[in-house]
C-alpha positions as CSV (number, residue, x, y, z in Angstrom):
1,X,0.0,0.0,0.0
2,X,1.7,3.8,-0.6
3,X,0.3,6.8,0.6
4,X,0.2,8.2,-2.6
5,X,0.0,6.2,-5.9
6,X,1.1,8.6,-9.0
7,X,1.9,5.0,-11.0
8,X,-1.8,3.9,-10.7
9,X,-2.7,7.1,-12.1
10,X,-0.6,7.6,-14.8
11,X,-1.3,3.6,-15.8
12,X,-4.8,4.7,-16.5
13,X,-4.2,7.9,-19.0
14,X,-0.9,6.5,-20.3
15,X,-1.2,6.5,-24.2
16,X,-3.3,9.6,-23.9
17,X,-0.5,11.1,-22.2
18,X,2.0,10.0,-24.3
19,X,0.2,11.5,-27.1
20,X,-0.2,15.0,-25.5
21,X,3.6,14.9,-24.6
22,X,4.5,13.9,-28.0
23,X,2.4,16.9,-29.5
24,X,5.0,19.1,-27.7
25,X,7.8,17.6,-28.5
26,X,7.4,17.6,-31.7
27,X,6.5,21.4,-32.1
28,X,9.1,22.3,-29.9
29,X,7.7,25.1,-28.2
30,X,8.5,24.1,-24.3
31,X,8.1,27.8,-22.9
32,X,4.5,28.6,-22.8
33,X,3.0,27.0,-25.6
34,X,-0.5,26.4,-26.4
35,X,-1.3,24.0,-23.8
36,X,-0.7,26.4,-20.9
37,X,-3.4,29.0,-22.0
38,X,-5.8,25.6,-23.2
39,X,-4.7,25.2,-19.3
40,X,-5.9,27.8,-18.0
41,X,-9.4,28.2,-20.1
42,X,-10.2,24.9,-19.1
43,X,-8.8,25.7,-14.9
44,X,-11.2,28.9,-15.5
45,X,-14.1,26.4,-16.0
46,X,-13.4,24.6,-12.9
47,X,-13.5,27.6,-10.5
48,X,-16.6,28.8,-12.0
49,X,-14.9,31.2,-14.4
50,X,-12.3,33.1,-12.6
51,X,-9.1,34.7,-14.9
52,X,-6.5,32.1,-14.7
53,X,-2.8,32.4,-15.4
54,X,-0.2,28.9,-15.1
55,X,2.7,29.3,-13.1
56,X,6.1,27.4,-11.7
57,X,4.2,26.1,-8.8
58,X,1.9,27.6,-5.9
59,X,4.6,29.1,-3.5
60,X,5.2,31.4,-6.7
61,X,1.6,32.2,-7.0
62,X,1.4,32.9,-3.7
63,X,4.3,35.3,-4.3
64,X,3.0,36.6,-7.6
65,X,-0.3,37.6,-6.1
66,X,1.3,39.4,-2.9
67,X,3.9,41.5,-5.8
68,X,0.7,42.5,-7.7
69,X,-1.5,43.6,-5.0
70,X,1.5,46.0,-3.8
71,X,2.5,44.4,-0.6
72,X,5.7,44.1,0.6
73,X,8.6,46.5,3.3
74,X,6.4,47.8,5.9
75,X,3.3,45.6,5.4
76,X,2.0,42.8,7.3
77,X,-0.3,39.8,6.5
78,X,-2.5,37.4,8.7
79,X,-1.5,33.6,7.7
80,X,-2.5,30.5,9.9
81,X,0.5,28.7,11.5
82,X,-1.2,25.2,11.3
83,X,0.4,25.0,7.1
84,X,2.8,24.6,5.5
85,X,5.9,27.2,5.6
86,X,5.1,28.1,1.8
87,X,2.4,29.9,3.0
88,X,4.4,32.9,5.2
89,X,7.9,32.4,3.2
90,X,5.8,34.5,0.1
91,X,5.0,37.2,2.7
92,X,8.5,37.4,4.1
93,X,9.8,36.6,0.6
94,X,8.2,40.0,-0.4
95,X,9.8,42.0,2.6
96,X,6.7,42.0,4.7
97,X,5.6,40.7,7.9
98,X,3.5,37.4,8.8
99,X,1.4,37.6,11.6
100,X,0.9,33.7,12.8
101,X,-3.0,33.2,13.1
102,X,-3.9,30.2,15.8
103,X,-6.9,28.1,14.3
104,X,-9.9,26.3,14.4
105,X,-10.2,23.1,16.5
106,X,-12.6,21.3,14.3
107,X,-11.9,22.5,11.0
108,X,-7.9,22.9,11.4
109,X,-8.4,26.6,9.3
110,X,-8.2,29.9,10.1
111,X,-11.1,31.2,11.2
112,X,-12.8,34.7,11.7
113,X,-12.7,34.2,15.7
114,X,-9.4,33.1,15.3
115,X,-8.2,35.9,12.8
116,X,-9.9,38.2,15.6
117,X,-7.8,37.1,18.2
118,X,-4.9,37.8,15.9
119,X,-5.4,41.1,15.1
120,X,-6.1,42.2,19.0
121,X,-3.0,41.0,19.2
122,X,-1.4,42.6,16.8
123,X,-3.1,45.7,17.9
124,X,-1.2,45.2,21.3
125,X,2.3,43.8,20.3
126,X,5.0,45.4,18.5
127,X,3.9,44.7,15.1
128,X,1.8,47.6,15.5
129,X,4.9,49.4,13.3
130,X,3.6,47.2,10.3
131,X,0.8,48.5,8.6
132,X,-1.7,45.4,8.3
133,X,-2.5,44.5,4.6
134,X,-4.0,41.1,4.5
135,X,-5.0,37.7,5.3
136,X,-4.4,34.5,3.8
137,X,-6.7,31.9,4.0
138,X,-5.1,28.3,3.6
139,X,-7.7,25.3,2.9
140,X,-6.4,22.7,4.7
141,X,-6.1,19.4,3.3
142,X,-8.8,20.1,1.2
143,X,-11.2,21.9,3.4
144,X,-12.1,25.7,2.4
145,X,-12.4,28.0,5.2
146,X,-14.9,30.0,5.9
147,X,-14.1,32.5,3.6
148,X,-17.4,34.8,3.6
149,X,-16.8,35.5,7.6
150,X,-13.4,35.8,6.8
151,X,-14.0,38.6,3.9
152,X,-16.5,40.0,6.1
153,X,-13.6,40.6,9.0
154,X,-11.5,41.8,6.2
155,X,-13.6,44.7,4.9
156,X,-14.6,45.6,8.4
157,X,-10.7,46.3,8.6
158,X,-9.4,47.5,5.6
159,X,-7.7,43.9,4.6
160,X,-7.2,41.9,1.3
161,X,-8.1,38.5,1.6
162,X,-6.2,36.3,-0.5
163,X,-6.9,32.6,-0.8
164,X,-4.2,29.7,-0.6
165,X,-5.9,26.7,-2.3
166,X,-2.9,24.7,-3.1
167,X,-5.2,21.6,-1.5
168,X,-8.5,22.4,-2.2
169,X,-9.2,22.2,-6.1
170,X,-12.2,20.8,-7.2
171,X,-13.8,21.7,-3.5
172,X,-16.8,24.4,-2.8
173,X,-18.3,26.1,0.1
174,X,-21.9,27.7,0.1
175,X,-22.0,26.9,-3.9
176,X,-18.7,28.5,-4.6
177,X,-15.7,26.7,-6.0
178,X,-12.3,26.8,-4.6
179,X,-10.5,29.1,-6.6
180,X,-13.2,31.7,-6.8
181,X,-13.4,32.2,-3.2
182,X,-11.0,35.1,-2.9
183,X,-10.5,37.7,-5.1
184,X,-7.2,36.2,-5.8
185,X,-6.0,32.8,-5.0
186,X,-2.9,30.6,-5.7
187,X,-3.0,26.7,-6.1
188,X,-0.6,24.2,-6.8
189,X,0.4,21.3,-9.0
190,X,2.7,19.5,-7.1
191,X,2.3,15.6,-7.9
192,X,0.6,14.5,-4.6
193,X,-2.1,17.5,-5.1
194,X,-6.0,17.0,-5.9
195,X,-4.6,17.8,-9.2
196,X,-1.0,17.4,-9.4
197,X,1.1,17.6,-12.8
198,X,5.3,15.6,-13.2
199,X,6.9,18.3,-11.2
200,X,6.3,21.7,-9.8
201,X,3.3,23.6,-11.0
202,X,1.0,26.2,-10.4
203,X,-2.0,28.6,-11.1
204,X,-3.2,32.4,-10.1
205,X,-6.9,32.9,-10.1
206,X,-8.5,36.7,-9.9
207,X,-12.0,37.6,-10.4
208,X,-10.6,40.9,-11.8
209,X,-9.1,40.6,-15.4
210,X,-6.6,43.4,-14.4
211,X,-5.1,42.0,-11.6
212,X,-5.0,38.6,-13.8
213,X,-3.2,40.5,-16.2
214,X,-0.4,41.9,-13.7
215,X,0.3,38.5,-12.5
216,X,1.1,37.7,-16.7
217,X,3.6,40.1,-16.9
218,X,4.8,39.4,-13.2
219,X,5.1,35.6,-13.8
220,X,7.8,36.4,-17.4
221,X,10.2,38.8,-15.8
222,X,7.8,41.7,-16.1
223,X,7.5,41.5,-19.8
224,X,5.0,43.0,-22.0
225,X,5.0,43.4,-25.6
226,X,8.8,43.3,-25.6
227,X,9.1,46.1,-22.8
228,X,10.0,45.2,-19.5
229,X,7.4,46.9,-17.6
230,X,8.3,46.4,-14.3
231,X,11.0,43.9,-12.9
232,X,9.2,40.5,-12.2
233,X,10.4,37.0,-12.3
234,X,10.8,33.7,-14.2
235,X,7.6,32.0,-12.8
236,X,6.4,30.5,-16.2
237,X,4.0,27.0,-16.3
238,X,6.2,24.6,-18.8
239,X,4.0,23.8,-21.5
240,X,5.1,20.2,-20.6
241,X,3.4,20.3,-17.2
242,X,0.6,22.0,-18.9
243,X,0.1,19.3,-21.1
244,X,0.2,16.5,-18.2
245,X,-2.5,18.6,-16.0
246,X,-5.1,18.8,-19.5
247,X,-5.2,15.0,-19.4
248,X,-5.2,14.5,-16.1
249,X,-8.0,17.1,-15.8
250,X,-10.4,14.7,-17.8
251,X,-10.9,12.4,-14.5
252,X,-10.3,14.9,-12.3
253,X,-14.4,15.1,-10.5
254,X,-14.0,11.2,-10.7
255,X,-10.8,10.9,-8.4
256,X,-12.6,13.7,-5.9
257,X,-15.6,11.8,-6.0
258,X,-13.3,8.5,-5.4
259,X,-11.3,10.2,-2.3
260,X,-15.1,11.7,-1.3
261,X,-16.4,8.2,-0.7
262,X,-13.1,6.6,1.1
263,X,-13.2,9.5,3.2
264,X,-16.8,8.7,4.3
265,X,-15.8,5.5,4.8
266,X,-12.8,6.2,7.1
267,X,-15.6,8.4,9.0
268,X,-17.9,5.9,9.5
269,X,-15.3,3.1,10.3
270,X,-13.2,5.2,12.7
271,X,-16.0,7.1,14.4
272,X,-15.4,6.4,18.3
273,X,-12.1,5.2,17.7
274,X,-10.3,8.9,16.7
275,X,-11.5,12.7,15.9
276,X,-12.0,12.4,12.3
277,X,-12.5,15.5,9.9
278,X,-15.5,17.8,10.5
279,X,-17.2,19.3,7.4
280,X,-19.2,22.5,7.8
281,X,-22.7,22.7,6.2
282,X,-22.9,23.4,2.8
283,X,-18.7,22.5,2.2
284,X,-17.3,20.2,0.0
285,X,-13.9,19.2,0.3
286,X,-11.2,17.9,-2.3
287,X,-9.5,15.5,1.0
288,X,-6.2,16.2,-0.5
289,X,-5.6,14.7,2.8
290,X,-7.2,12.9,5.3
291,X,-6.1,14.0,8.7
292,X,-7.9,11.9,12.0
293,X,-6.4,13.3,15.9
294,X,-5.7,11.0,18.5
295,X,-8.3,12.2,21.2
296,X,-5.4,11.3,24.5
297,X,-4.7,13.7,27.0
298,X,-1.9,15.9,26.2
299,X,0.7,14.3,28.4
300,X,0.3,11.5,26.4
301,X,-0.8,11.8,23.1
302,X,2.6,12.8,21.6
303,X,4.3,9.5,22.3
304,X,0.7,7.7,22.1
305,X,0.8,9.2,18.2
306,X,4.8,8.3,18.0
307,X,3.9,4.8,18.8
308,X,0.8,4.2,16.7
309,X,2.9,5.5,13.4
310,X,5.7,2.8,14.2
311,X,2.8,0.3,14.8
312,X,1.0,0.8,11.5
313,X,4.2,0.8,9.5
314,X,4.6,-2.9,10.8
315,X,1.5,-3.8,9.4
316,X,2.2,-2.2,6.3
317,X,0.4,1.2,6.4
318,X,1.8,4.3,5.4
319,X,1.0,7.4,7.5
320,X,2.5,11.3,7.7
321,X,2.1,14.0,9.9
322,X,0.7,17.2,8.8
323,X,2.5,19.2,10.3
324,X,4.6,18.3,13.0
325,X,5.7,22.3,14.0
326,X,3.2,24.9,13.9
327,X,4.7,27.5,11.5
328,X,5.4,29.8,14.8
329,X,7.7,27.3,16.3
330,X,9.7,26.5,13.4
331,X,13.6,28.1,13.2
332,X,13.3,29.9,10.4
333,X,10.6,31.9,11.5
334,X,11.5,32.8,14.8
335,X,11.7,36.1,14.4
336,X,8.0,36.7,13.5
337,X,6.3,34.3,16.5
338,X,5.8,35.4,20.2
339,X,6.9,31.9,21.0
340,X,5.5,28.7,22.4
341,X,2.1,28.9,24.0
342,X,1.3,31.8,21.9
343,X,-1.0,29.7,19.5
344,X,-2.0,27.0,21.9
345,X,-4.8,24.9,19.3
346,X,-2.2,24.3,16.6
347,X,0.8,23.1,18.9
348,X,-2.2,20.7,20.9
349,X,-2.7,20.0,16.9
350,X,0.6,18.8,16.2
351,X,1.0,16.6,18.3
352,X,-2.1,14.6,17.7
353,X,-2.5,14.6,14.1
354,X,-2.1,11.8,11.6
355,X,-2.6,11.8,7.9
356,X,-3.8,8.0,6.3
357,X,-3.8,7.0,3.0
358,X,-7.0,8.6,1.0
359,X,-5.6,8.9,-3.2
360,X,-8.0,8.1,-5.8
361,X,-6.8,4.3,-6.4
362,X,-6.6,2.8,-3.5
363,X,-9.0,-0.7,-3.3
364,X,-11.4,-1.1,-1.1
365,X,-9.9,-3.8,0.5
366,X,-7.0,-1.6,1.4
367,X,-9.4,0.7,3.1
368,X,-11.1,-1.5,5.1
369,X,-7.7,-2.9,6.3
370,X,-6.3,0.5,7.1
371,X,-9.6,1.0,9.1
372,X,-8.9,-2.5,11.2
373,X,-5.3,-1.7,11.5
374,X,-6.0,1.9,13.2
375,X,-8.9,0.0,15.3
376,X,-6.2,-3.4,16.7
377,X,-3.6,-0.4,17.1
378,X,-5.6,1.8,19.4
379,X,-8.9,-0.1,21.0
């Protein structure tokens, strides 16, 4: 069993994806080419018709969308600490400040009570020299946050909200898809995404066409029409990648619909045994991962966790841990946190969460077994 199966996936589209490849090589034009805008007409579709422009992956959107919206020396902007790091390194990345944002028990996102604790903070603390731009809002393993009390905190202070859906493609909340939840948001293609191309990938989406059209020039060292406008950076989609993600996109609502009904699965089998996922009303998630908590107390659960990974390996299950260091606790990043306890529900959070197997080909069988396993391992 792997926690993520590329090879099963590729197996299924392989001499349409040959053929798609082949088309490129043979025209030779690797540096956006046709495919990337086919790409992003097509991407536009999914999100319910947002402007969409292809990218070197979503840590580069993230930073494209920050550079065109004017942030940077000076500003700060609201990102969750429960993510991963690629999240604040654009913020820092453009010279500004992140502000860690502690978040929600059940959902794992930020939240707007959560993103109002933050900012009484900040109003308190020395980042009060930073003038406060904006707020990212990460969709954790495939979850969307709340985003319309989140945009309603945001214009009640002055802030952009700017979404980070690099794992929830193909999800929706209240009737809107990921992607058009924000007016701008950055995804990714890495392989092991809800929609993941042979490398590094990535998209913008903006519901205004101008913004869309910043982030162009932006993404080809500020280019326009043989001018450099303004100095960007090399953050082009290969037309190869492009090319991958347009086949893959034909069974992409299959594979959601797939990891949807393993997921309820893993719900109903696990119920009583660990705290698995909670879906708001009205969401729909992509489960680009499927993260249960151990539900010990918090003397033990750390070791309790430690143990049922090694214990599940034995029996041939894969698991990770998403994340093991809230973002205000790693290193690198010291110099933006107010330390340990300051965000007390993501560090209980990493040390009880556990990621288990949920990609669109694995059997039945192997579901029902990983549900046993987690069952003998801790009842």
């Amino acid at each position: 069993m792997l926690f993520f199966d590329p090879l099963a996936q590729h197996t299924r589209i392989k001499q349409a994806l040959a053929d798609r490849v082949g088309e490129v090589m043979a025209r030779g034009q690797f540096v956006l080419g046709p495919e990337v805008e086919e790409l992003e007409t097509q991407l536009s579709a999914v999100t319910g018709g947002s402007f969409v422009v292809g990218c070197s992956s979503g840590s580069d959107a993230l930073w494209l969308i920050l550079r065109a919206l004017g942030i940077g020396a000076g500003d700060a902007v609201f990102v969750p600490t429960f993510t991963f790091v690629a999240s604040a390194a654009a913020i820092a990345r453009v010279g500004a400040v992140p502000i860690f944002v502690d978040v929600d028990a059940d959902t794992y996102n930020i939240s707007p009570a959560s993103l109002k604790r933050a900012w009484d903070q900040y109003s308190k603390t020395s980042h009060r020299g930073f003038n406060a731009r904006a707020v990212i809002a990460v969709d954790l393993f495939g979850l969307p946050c709340d985003h319309k009390g989140l945009q309603l905190f945001s214009d009640e202070h002055e802030l952009l909200l700017i979404g980070d859906a690099a794992q929830s493609l193909g999800a929706s909340r209240d009737g809107r898809r990921s992607g058009s939840l924000a007016a701008c948001t950055a995804t990714s293609f890495f392989p092991s995404k809800p929609l993941g191309c042979f490398g590094d990938g990535g998209a913008v989406f903006c519901t205004r066409q101008p913004v869309a059209d910043r982030i162009r020039v932006l993404r080809n060292h500020g280019r326009r029409d043989g001018v450099i406008e303004e100095l960007g950076w090399n953050c082009r989609l290969d037309t190869l990648q492009a090319a991958v993600l347009l086949e893959k996109l034909k069974n992409f609502d299959d594979e959601r619909v797939r990891r949807t009904g393993i997921a309820a699965r893993y719900a109903e089998g696990l119920q009583g045994v660990v705290l698995t996922p909670s879906l708001p009303e009205g969401t729909l998630s992509a489960w680009a991962q499927y993260t249960v908590a151990l539900d010990h107390p918090a003397a033990q659960v750390f070791e309790r966790r430690r143990q049922l990974v090694r214990d599940l390996a034995a029996r041939g299950v894969p698991t990770r841990i998403y994340y093991e260091h809230p973002l205000h606790l790693e290193p690198a990043l010291a110099r933006f946190s107010l330390g340990s306890g300051s965000l007390p529900v993501a560090e209980d959070l990493s040390c009880r969460v556990l990621s288990l197997p949920v990609h669109s080909y694995l059997k039945d069988e192997e579901v029902e077994f990983v549900i046993a396993s987690v069952k003998d391992c801790l009842v």
